[in-house]
C-alpha positions in Angstrom: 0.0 0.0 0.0 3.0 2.6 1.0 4.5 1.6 -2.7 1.2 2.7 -4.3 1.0 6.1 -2.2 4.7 6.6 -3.4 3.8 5.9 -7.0 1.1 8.3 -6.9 3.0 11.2 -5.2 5.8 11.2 -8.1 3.2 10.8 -10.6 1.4 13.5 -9.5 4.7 15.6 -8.7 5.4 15.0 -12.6 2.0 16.0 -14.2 2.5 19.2 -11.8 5.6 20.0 -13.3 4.3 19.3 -17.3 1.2 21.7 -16.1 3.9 24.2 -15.4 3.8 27.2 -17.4 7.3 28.7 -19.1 7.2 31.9 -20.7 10.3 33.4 -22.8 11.2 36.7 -23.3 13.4 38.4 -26.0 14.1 42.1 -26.3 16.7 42.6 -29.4 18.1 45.7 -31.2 21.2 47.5 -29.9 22.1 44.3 -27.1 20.1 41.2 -26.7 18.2 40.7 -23.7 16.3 37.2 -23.0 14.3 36.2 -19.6 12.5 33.2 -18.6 9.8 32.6 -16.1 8.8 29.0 -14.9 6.1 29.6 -12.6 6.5 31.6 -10.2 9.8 32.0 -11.0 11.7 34.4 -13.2 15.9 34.7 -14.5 17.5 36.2 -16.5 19.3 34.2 -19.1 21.0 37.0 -21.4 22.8 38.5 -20.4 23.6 36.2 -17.2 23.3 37.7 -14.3 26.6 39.0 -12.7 27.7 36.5 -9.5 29.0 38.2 -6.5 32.4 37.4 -5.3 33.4 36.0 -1.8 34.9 38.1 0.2 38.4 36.8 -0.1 37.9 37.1 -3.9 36.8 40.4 -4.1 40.5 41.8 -2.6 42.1 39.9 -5.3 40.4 40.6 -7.8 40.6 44.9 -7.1 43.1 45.6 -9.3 41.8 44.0 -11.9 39.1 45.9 -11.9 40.6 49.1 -12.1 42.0 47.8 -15.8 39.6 49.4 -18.7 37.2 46.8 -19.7 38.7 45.1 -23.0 36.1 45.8 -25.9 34.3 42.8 -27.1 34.8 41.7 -30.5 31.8 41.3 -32.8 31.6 37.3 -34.5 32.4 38.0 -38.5 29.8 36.3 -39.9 29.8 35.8 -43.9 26.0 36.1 -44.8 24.8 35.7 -48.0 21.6 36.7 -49.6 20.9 32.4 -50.0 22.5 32.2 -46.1 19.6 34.0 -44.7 17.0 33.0 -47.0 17.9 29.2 -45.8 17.9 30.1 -42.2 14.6 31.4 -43.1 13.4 28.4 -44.6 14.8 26.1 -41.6 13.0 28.5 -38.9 9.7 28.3 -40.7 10.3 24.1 -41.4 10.4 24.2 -37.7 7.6 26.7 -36.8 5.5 24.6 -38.8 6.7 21.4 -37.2 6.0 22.8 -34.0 2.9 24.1 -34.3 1.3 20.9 -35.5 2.4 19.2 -32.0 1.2 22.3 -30.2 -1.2 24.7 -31.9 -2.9 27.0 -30.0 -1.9 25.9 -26.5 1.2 28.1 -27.9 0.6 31.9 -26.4 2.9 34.8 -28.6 2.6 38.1 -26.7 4.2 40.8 -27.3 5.3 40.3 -30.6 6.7 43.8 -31.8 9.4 43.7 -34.6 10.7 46.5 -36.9 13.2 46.0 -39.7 15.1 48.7 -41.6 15.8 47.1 -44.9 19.6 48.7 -45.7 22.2 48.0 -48.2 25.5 49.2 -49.9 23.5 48.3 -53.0 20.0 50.2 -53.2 19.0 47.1 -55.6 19.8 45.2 -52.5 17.5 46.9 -50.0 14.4 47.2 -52.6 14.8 43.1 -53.3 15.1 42.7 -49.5 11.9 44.1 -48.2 9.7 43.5 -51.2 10.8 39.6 -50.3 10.4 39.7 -46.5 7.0 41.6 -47.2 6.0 38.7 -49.2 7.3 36.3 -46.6 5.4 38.4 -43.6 1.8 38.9 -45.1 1.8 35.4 -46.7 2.9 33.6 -42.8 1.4 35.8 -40.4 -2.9 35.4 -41.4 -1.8 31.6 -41.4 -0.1 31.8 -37.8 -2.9 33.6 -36.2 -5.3 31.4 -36.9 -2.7 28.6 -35.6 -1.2 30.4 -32.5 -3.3 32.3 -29.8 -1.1 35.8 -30.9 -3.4 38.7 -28.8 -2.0 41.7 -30.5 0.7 41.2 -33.4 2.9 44.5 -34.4 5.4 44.3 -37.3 6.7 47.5 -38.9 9.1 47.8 -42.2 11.0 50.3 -44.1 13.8 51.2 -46.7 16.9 53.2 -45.9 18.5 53.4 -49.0 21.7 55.8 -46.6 21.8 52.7 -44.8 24.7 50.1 -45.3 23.1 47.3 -43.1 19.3 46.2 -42.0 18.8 47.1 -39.0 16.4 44.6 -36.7 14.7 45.5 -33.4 11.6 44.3 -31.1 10.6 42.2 -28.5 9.4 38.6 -28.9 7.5 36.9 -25.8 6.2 33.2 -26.3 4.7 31.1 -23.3 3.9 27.5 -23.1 3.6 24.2 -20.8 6.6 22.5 -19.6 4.7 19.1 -21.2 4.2 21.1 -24.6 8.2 21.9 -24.5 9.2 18.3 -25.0 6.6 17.8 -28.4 8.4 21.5 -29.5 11.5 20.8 -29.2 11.7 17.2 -31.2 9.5 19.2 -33.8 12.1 22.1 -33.8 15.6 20.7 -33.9 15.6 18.6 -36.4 15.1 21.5 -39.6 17.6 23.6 -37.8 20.0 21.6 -37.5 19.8 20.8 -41.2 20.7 24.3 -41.8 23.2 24.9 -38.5 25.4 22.0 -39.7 26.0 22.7 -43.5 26.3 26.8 -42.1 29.2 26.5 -39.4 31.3 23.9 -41.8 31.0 27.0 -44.6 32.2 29.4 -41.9 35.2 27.4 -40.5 36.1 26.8 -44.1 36.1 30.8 -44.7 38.2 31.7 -41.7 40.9 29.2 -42.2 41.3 30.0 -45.7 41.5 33.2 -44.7 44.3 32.4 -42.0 46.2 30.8 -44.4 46.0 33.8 -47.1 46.9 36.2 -43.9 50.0 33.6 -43.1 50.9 33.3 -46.5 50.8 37.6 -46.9 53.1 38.1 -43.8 55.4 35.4 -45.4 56.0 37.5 -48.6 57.7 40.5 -47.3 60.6 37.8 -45.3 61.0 35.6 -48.6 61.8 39.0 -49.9 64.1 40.1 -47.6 66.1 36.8 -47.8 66.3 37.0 -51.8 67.8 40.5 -51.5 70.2 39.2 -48.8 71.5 36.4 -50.9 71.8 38.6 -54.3 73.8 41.1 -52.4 75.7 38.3 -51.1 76.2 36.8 -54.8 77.1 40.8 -56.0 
């Protein structure tokens, strides 16, 4: 009888815990900002939050912090035009895979994006939003009807003095801990379809560019030791 009272506590302790609600918060433009909330309980994921030292620590570590903070170096990503337009094609593969396991129990609020369609190439911009205009009004009447999404906001422009698009908003989804499971085997598959192929093309970039970098500050010392040896030979 006490095994069956035991059973049913850690069953019920586990449908608790899939009942459990998980919101996710994004706020993106000039820094990314991303909180959760599981419950009652909410953190901060990006940035993470800063731990305080121990006492001892904090004497040591004084100095150091009198040192300017080193600037942090932005990732040098090679994005094409077919880059982004296959990242855009695996996200929506796995919105849709997702939204068949979860539908509507999936709340989006606030969703409240703006993109500034820039480009060194004004032919650039104008192809840019005319596609992602396309791409918006053709997905968004479909996902409303799929997703309970209260009150929807997505603003775009051209800035033909602009060398980049700019993208900024704030993205808040919410869901059951149970639902998560179903989204996530829906959602990782199409992304890592395109994540895979990506990072191989951008390792491949940077090391050829290494060795063209290597092979540049090679050319002025294989000079230098020709000139010594035909002044040696004069």
């Amino acid at each position: 009888m006490t095994g069956w009272i035991i059973l049913g506590v850690i069953v019920g302790i586990i449908i608790l815990i899939l009942c459990l609600r998980v919101s996710v918060r994004a706020d993106f433009g000039e820094e990314l900002r991303v909180t959760a909330r599981i419950g009652p309980m909410k953190m901060q994921i990006i940035p993470p939050p800063e731990k305080k030292p121990k006492k001892g620590e904090a004497e040591k570590k004084a100095p150091e912090a009198e040192q300017k903070p080193k600037e942090k170096k932005k990732p040098d990503l090679h994005l094409t035009f077919a880059d982004i337009r296959n990242a855009l094609s695996a996200v929506w593969q796995s919105v849709q895979g997702t939204l068949r396991r979860a539908g509507r129990r999936i709340r989006i609020d606030p969703l409240d994006l703006s993109f500034v369609f820039g480009d060194e190439n004004p032919v650039n911009t104008a192809q840019w939003y005319g596609w992602a205009n396309t791409a918006v009004w053709t997905v968004m009447p479909w996902l409303e009807k799929t997703v309970y999404m209260p009150d929807p906001r997505i603003h775009m422009e051209m800035d033909f003095n602009a060398a980049q698009t700019k993208v900024s908003g704030t993205v808040g989804a919410s869901y059951r801990i149970g639902d998560l499971l179903a989204i996530g085997f829906a959602a990782v598959g199409p992304l890592l379809r395109f994540a895979i192929p990506f990072l191989k093309k951008q390792r491949a970039i940077k090391k050829a560019a290494a060795k063209q970098a290597a092979a540049e500050k090679g050319k002025p010392e294989n000079m230098e030791q020709q000139n010594g040896t035909s002044h040696e030979a004069a």
